[in-house]
LUMTILO-818992 format. One record per residue: x, y, z of N, C-alpha, C in turn. Coordinates in Angstrom, 1 decimal. Example, Ala and Ser with C-alpha at 12.3 -4.5 7.8 and 13.67 -1.06 7.14 Angstrom:
2
PT    n_xx    n_yy    n_zz   ca_xx   ca_yy   ca_zz    c_xx    c_yy    c_zz
PT    13.2    -5.7     7.8    12.3    -4.5     7.8    13.2    -3.3     7.8
PT    12.8    -2.2     7.1    13.7    -1.1     7.1    12.9     0.0     7.9
END
This chain:
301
PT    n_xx    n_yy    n_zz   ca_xx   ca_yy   ca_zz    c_xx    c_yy    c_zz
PT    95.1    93.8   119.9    94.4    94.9   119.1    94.1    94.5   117.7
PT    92.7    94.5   117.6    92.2    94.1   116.1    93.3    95.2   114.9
PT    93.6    94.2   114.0    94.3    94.9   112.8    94.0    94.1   111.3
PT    92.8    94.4   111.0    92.3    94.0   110.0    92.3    94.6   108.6
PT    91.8    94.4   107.3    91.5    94.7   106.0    90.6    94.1   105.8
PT    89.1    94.3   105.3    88.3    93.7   104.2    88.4    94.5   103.1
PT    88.4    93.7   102.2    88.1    93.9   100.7    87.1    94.3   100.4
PT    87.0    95.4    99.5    85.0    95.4    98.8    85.4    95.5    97.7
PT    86.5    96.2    96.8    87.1    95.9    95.5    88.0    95.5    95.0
PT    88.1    94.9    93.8    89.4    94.0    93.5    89.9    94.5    91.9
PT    88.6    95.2    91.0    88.9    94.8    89.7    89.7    96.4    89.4
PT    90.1    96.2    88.4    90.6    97.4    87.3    89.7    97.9    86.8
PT    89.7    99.4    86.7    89.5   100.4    85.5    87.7   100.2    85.7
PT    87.5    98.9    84.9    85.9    99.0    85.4    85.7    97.9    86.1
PT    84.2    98.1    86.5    83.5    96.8    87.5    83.2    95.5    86.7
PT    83.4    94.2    86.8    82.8    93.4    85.9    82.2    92.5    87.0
PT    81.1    90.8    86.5    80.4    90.6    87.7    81.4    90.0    88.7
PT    80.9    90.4    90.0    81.7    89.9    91.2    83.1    90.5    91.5
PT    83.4    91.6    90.7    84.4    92.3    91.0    83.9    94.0    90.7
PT    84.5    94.8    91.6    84.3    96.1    92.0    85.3    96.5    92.0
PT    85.6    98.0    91.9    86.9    98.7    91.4    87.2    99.2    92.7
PT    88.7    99.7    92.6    89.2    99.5    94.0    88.6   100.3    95.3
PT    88.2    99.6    96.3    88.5   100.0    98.0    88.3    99.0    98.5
PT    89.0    99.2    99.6    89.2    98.4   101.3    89.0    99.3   102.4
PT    88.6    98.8   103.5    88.2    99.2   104.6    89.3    98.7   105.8
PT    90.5    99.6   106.2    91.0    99.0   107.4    90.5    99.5   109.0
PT    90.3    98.2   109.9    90.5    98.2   111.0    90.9    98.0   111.9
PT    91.7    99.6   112.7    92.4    99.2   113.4    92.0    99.5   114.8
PT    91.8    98.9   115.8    91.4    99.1   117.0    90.2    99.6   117.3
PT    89.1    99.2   116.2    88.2    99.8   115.8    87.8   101.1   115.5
PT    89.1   101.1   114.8    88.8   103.0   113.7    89.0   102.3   112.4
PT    88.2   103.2   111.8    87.9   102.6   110.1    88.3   104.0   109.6
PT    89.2   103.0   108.4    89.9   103.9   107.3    89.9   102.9   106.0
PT    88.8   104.0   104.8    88.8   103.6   103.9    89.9   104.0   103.0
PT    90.1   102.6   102.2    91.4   103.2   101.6    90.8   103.2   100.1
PT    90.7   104.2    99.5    90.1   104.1    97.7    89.1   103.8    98.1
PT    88.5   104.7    96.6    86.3   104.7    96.9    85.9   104.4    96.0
PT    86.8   103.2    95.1    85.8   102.8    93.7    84.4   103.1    93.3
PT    83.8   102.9    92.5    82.1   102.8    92.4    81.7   101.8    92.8
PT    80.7   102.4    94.0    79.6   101.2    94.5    80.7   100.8    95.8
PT    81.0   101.7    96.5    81.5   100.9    97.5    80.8   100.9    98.2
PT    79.7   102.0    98.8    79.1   101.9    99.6    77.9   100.7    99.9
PT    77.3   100.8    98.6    76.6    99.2    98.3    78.2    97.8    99.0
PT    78.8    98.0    98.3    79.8    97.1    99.3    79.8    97.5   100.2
PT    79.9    98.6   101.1    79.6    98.3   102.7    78.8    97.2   103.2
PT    77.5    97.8   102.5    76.1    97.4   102.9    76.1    95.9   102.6
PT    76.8    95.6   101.8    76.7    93.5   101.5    77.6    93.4   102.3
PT    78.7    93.9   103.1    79.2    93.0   103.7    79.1    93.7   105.4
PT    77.7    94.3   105.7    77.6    94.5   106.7    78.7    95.2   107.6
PT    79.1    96.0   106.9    80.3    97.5   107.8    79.5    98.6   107.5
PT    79.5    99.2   108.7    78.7   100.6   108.4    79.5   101.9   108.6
PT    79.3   102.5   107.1    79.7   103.6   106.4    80.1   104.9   107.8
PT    78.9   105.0   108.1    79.0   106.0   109.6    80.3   105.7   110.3
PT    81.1   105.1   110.4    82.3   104.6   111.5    83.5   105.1   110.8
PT    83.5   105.0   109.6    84.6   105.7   108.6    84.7   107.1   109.2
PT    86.1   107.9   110.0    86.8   108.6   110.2    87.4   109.4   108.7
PT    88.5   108.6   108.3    89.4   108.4   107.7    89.3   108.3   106.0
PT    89.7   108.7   105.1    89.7   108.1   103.9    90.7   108.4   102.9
PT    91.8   107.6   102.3    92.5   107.8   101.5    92.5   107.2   100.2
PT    92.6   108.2    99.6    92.6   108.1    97.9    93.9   108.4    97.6
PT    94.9   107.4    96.8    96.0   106.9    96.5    96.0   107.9    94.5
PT    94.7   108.0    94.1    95.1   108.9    92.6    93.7   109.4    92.0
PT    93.8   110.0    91.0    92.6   110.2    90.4    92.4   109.7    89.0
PT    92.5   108.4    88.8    92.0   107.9    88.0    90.6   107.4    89.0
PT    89.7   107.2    87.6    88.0   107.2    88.6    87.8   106.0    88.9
PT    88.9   104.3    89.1    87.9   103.4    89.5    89.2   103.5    91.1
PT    89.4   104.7    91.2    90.0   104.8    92.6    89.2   105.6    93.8
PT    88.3   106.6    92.6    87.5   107.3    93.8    86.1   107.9    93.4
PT    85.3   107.1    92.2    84.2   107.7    91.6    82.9   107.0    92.7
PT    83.2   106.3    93.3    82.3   106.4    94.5    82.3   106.9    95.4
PT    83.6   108.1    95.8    83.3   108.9    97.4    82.5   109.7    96.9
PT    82.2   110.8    96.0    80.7   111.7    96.1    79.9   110.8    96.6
PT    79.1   109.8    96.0    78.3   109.0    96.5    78.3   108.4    98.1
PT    79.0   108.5    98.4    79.6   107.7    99.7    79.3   109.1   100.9
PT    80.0   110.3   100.4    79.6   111.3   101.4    78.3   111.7   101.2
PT    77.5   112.1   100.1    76.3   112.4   100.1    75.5   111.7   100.8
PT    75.0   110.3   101.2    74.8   109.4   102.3    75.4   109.4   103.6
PT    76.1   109.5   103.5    76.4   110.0   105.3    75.9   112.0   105.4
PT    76.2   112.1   104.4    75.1   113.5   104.9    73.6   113.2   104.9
PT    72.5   112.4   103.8    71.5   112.3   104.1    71.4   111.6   105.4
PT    71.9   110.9   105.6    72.2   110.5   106.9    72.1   110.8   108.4
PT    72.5   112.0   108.3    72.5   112.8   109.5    73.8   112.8   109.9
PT    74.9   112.3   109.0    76.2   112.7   110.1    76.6   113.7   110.4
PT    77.2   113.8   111.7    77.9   115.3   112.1    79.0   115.8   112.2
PT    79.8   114.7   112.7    81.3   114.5   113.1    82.0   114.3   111.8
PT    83.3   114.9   111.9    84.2   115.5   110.5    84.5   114.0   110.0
PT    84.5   114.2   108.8    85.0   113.2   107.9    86.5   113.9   107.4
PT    87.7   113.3   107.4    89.2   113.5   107.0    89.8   112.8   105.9
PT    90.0   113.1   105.0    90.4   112.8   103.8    91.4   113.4   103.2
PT    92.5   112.7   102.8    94.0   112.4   102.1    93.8   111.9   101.0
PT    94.5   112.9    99.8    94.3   112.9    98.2    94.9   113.5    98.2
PT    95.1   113.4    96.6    95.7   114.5    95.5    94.9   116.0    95.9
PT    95.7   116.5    95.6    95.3   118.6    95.6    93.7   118.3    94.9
PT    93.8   117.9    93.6    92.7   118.5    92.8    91.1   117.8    93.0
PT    91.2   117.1    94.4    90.0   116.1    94.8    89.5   117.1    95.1
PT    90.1   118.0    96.3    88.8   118.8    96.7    88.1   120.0    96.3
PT    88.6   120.2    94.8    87.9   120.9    93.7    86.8   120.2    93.6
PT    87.1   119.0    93.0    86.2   118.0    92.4    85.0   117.8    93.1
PT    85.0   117.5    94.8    84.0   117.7    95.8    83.3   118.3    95.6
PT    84.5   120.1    95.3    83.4   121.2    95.5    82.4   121.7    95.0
PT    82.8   120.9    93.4    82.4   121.8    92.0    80.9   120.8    92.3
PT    81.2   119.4    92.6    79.8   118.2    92.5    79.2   119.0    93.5
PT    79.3   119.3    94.7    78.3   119.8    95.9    78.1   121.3    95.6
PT    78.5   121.8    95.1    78.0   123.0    94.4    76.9   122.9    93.3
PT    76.9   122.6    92.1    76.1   122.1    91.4    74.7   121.4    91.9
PT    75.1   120.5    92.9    73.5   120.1    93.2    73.4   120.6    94.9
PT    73.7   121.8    95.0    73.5   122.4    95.7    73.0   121.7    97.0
PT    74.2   120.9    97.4    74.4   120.6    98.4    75.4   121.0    99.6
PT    74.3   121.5   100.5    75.6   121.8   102.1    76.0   120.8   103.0
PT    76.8   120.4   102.7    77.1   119.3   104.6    76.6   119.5   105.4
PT    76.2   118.2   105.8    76.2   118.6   107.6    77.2   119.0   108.3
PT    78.0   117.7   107.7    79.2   117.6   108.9    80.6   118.2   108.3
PT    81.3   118.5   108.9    82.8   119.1   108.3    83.5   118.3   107.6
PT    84.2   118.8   106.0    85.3   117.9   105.4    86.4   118.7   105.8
PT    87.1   117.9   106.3    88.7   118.2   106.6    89.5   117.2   105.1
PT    90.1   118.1   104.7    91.0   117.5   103.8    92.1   118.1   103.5
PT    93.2   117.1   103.4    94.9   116.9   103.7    95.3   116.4   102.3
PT    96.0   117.8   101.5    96.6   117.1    99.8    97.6   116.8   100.4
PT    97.7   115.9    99.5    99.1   114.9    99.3    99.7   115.0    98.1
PT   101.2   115.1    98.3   102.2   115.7    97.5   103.0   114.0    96.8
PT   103.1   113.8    96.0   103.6   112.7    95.4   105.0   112.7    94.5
PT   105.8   113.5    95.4   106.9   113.7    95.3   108.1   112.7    95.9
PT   108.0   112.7    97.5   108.4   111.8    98.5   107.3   111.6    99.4
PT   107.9   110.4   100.2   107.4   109.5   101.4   107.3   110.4   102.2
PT   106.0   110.6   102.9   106.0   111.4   103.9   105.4   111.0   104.9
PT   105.0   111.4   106.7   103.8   111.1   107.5   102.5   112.0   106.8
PT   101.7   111.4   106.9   100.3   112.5   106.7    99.4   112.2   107.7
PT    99.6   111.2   108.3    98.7   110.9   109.3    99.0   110.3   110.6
PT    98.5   110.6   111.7    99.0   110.1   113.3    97.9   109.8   113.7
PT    98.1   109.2   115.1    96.9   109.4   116.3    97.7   107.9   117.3
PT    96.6   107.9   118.1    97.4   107.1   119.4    97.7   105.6   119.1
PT    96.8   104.9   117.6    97.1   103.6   117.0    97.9   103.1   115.9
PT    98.0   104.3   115.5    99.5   104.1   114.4    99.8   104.9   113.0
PT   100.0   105.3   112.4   101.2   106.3   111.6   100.6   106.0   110.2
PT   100.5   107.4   109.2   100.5   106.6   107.9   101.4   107.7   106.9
PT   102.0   106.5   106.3   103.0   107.6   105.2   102.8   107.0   104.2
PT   103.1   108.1   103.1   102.6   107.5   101.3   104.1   107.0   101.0
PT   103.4   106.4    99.4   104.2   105.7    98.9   104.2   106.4    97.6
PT   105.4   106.5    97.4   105.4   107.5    95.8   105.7   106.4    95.1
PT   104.5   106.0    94.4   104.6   105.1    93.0   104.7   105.6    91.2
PT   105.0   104.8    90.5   105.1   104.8    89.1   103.7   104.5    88.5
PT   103.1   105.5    88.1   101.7   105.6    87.3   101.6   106.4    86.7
PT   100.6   106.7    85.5   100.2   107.6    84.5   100.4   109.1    84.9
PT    99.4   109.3    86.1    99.7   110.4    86.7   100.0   110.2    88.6
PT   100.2   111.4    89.0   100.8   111.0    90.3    99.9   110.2    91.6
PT   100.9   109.7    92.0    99.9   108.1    93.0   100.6   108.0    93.6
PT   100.1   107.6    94.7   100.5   107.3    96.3    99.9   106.4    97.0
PT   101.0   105.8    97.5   100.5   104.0    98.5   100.4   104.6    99.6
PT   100.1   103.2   100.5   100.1   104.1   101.8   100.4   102.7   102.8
PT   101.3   103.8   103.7   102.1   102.3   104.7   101.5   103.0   106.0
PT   100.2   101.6   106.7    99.9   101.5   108.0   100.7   101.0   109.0
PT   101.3   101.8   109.6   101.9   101.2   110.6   101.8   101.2   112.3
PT   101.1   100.0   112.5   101.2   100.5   114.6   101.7   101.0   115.1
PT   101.7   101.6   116.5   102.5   101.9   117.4   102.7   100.6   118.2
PT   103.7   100.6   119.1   104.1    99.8   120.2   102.9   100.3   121.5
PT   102.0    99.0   121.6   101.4    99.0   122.5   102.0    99.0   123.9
PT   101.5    99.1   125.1   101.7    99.2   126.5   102.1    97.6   126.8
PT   102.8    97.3   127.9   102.5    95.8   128.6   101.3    95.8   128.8
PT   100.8    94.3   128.7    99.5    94.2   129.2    99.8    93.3   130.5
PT    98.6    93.7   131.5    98.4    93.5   132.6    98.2    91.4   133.0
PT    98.7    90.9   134.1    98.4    89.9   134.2    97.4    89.7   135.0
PT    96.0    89.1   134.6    95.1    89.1   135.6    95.3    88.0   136.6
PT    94.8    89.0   138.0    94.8    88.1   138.8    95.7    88.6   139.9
PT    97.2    88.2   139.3    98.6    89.0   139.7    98.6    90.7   140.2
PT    97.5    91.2   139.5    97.7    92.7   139.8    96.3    93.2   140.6
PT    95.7    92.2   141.4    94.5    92.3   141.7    94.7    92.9   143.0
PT    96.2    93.3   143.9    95.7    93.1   145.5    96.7    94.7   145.2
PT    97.0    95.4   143.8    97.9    96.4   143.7    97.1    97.1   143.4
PT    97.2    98.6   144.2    96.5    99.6   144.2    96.6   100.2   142.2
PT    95.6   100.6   141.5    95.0   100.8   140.3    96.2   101.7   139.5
PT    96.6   102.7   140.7    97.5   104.1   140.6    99.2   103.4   140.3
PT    99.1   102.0   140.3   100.5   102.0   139.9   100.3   100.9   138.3
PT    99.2   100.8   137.8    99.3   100.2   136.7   100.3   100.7   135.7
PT    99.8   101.8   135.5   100.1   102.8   134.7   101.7   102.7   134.3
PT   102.5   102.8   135.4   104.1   102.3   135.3   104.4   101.3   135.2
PT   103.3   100.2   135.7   103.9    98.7   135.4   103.8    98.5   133.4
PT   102.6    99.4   133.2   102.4    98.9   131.8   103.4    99.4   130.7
PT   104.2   100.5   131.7   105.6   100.9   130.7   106.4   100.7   130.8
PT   106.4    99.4   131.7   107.9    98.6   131.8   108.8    99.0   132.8
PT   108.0   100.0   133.6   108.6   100.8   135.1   108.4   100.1   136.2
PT   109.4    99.4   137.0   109.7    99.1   138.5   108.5   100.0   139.2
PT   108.1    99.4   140.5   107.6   100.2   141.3   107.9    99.9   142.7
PT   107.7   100.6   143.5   108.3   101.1   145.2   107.3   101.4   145.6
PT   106.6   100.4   146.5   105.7   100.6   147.5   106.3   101.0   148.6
PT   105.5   102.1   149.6   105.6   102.8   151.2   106.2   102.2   151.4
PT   106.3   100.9   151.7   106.8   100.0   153.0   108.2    99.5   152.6
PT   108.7    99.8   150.9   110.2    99.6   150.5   109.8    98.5   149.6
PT   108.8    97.6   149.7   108.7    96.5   148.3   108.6    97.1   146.8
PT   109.5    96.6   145.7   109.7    96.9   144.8   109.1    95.8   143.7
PT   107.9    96.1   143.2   107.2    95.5   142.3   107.5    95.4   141.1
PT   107.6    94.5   140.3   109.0    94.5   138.9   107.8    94.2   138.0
PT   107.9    95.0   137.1   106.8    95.2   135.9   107.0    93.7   135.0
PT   108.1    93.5   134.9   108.2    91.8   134.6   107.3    91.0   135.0
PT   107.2    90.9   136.6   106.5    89.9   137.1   104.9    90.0   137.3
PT   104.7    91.6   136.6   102.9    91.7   136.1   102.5    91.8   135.0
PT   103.4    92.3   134.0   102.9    92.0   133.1   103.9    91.5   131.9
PT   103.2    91.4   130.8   103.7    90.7   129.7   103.5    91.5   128.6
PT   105.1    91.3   127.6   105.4    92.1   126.3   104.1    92.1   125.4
PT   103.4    93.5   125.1   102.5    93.6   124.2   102.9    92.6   122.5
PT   102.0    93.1   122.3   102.7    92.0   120.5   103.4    93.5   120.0
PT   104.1    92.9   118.7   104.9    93.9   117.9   103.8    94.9   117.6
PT   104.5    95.5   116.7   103.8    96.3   116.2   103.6    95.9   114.7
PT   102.3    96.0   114.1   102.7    95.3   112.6   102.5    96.7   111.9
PT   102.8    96.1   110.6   102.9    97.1   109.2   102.1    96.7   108.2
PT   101.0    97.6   107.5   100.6    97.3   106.2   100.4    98.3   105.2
PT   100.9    97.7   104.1   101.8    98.6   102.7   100.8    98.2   101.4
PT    99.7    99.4   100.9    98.9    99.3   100.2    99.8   100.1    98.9
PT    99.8    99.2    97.9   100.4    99.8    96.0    99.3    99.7    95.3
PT    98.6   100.8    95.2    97.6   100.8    94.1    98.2   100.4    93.3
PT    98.0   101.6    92.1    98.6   101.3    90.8   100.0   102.0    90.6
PT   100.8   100.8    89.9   101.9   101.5    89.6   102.7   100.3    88.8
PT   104.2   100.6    88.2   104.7    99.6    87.5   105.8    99.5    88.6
PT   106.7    98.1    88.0   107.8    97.5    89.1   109.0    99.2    88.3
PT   109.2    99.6    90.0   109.9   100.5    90.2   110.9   100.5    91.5
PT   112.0    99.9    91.3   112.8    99.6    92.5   112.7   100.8    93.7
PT   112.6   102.2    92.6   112.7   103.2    93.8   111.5   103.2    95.1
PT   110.7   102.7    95.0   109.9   102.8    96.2   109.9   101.4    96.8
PT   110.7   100.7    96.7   111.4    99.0    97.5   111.0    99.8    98.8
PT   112.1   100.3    98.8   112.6   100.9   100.5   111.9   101.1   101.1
PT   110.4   102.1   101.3   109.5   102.2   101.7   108.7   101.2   101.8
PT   108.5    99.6   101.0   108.0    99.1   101.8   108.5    97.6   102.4
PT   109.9    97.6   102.7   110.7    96.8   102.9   110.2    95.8   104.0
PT   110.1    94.7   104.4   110.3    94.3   105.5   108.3    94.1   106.4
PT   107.5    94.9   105.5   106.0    95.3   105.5   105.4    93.6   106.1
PT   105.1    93.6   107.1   104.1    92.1   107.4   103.6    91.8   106.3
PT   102.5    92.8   105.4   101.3    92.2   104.9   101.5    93.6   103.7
PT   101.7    92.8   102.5   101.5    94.1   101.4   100.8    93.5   100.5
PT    99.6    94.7   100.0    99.1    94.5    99.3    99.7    95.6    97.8
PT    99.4    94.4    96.8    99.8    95.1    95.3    98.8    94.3    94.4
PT    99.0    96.0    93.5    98.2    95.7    92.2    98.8    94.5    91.2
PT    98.0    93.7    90.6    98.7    92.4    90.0    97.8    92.6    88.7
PT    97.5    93.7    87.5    96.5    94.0    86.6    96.4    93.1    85.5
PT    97.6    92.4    85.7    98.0    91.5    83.9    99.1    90.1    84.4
PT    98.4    89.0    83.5    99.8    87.8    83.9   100.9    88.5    82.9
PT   102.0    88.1    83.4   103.4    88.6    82.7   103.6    88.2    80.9
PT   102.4    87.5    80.6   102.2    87.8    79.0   102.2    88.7    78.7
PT   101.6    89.9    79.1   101.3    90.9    78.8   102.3    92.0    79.3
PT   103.2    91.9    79.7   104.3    92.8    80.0   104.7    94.1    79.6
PT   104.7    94.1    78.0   104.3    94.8    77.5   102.9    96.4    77.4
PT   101.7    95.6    77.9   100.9    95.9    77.9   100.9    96.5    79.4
PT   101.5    95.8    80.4   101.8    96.5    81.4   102.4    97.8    82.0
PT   103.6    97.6    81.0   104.7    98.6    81.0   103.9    99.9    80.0
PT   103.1    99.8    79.3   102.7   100.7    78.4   101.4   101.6    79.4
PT   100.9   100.7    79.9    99.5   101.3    81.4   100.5   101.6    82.3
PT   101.7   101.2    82.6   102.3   101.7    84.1   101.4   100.9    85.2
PT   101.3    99.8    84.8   101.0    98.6    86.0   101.9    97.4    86.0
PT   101.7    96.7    86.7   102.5    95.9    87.0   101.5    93.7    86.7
PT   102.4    93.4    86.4   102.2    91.9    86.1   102.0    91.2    87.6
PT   101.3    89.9    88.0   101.5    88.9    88.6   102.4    88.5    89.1
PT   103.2    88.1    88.5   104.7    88.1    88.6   105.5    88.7    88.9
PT   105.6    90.1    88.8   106.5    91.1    89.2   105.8    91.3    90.5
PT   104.5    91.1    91.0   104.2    91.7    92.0   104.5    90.5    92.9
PT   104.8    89.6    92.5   105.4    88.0    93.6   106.8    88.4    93.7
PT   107.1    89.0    92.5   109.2    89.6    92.9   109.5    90.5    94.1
PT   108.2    91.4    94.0   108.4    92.9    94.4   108.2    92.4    96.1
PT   107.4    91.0    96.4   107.4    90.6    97.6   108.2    90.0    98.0
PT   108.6    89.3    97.3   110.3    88.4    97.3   111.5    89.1    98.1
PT   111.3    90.1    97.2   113.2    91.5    97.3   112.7    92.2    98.4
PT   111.4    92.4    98.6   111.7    93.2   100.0   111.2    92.6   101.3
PT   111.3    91.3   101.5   111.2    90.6   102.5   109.9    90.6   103.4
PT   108.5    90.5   102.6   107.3    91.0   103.3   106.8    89.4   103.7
PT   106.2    89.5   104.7   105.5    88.1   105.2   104.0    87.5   104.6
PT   103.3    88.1   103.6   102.4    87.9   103.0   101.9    88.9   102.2
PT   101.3    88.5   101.0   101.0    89.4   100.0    99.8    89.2    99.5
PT    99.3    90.2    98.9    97.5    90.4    98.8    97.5    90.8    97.4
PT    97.1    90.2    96.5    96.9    91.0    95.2    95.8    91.1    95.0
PT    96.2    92.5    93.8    94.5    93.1    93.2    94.7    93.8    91.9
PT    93.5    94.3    91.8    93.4    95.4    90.8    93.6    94.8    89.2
PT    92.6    93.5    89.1    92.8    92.6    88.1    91.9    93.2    86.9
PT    92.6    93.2    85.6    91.9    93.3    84.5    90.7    92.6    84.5
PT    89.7    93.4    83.7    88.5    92.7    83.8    88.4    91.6    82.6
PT    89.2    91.6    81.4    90.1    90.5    81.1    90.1    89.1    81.1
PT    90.3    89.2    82.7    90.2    87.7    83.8    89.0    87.6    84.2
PT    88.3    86.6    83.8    87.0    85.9    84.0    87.2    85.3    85.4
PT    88.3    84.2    85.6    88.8    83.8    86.6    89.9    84.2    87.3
PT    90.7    84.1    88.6    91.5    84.4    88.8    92.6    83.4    88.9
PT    92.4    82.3    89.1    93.3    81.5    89.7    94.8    81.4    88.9
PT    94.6    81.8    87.7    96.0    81.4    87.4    96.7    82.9    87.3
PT    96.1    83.7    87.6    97.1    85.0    88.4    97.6    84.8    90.0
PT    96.9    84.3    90.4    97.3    83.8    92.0    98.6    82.5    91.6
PT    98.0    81.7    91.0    99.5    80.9    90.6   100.5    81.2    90.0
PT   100.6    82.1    89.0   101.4    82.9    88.9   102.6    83.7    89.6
PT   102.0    84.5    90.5   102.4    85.4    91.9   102.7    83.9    92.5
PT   102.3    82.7    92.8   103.1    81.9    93.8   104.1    81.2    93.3
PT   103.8    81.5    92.0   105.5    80.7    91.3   106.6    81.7    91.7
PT   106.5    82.5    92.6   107.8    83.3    92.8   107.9    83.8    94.2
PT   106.3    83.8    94.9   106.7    84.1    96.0   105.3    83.5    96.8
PT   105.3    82.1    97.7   104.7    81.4    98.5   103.2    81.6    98.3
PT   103.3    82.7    99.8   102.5    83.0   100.6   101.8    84.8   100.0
PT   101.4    84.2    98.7   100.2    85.0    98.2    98.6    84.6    98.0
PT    97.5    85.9    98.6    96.1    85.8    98.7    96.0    86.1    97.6
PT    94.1    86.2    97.0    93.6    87.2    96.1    92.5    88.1    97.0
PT    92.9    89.3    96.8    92.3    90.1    97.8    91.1    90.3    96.7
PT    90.0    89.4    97.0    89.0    89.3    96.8    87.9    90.1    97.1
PT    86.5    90.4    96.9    85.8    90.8    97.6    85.0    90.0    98.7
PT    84.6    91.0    99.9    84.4    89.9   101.0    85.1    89.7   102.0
PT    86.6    89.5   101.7    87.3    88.3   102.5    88.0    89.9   103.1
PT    88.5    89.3   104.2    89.2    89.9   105.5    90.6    89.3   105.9
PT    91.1    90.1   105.4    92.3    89.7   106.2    92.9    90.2   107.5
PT    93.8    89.4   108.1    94.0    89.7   109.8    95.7    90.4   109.3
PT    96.1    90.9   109.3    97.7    91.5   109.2    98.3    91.4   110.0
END
């Protein structure tokens, strides 16, 4: 089952060239959930060839504006558009004022239905289900209140061995693929072992906007395959960190370190940094197997 992330934004606060303020696009089993609507994502759709229309889903983690000053823009196009089908959106309470007050003013109606689910940034909670996997926030340390958000799979079915299950009637897959024995008429007992084979795990991915190193939300994303964190400042600036309620390079290579994650994605770089590379070196002086979640690039989780 495809379990992907592309990048379309990487920078802080503002856009500078070749960086865009935060969103990513995940795909999971091909459902698309945008996470954060910086400005200009939608033009980032369109450069890297994802189309806007397939987005279900959309979570905004706060309301500082390079988190979500491009969803007006983003819905207003899928309504010139023609879309029909509901668009669902997880935020803070005071987003869907914000919607209302913009589509009121330029007197605009939807086509299609906004469903939207506030989010409380109190505790970790579920806010989101369906048959490919789970999402619960992450109560982070920022200016005002913010929320990560942990994608996590379900446990797929066995899959089928081709070939092996070719001369067995259709009506018994079903139990082979949940790990159930089967009893044919005649007393033969077909052993789900010998058709099929253990699906892969289930993986996890743990998005930290913005926030400073705060032990209390470790736990929530302990153990995460693939986490992505904000990395805004090299640890010179620590100070300057701790005063924004962001987090350093380095702390975001610790923060992967102590909770045992398999690879790490940083972002949300001061515009500052002309280049990146010696924030990515930084983050590897403490913890390996760190990307820069760039714009463009895709990663597989």
């Amino acid at each position: 089952m495809k379990f992907e992330v592309t990048i379309l934004g990487s920078s802080s606060a503002t856009p500078v060239f070749n960086r865009n303020p935060s969103a990513q696009l995940l795909n999971c089993n091909e459902k698309f959930y945008l996470i954060d609507c910086g400005e200009g994502t939608q033009q980032q759709l369109t450069k890297y060839n994802l189309k806007a229309a397939r987005i279900d889903y959309i979570f905004i983690s706060h309301l500082h504006g390079d988190h979500y000053f491009g969803l007006i823009g983003l819905l207003s196009s899928l309504h010139l558009n023609g879309r029909i089908k509901p668009m669902q959106i997880f935020g803070p309470k005071p987003l869907l004022e914000i919607l209302e007050i913009q589509f009121k003013y330029s007197d605009t109606t939807l086509r299609y239905p906004l469903e939207f689910f506030p989010i409380e940034a109190d505790e970790s909670r579920l806010i989101f289900e369906n048959s490919d996997l789970m999402v619960k926030t992450i109560i982070l340390n920022h200016r005002i209140p913010t929320t990560g958000f942990i994608f996590q799979q379900k446990q797929r079915q066995r899959k089928l061995i081709k070939g092996k299950t070719d001369d067995i009637p259709m009506a018994y897959y079903t139990a082979l693929k949940k790990g159930v024995d089967v009893e044919l008429p005649d007393g033969e007992v077909l052993k789900s072992e010998d058709y099929t084979t253990p699906a892969d795990l289930p993986r996890c991915y743990a998005y930290c906007s913005d926030t400073m190193f705060d032990e209390r939300y470790f736990e929530t994303i302990k153990n995460c395959n693939t986490l992505y964190h904000e990395a805004t400042f090299m640890h010179e600036l620590l100070d300057r960190a701790n005063e924004t309620h962001h987090t350093t390079a380095l702390q975001a290579g610790q923060i992967a370190k102590i909770n045992g994650v398999e690879k790490l994605l940083i972002g949300h770089f001061s515009s500052r940094y002309k280049t990146l590379q010696m924030l990515l070196e930084e983050t590897q002086s403490v913890f390996e197997y760190t990307e820069l979640a760039v714009e463009g690039r895709t990663f597989q989780l």
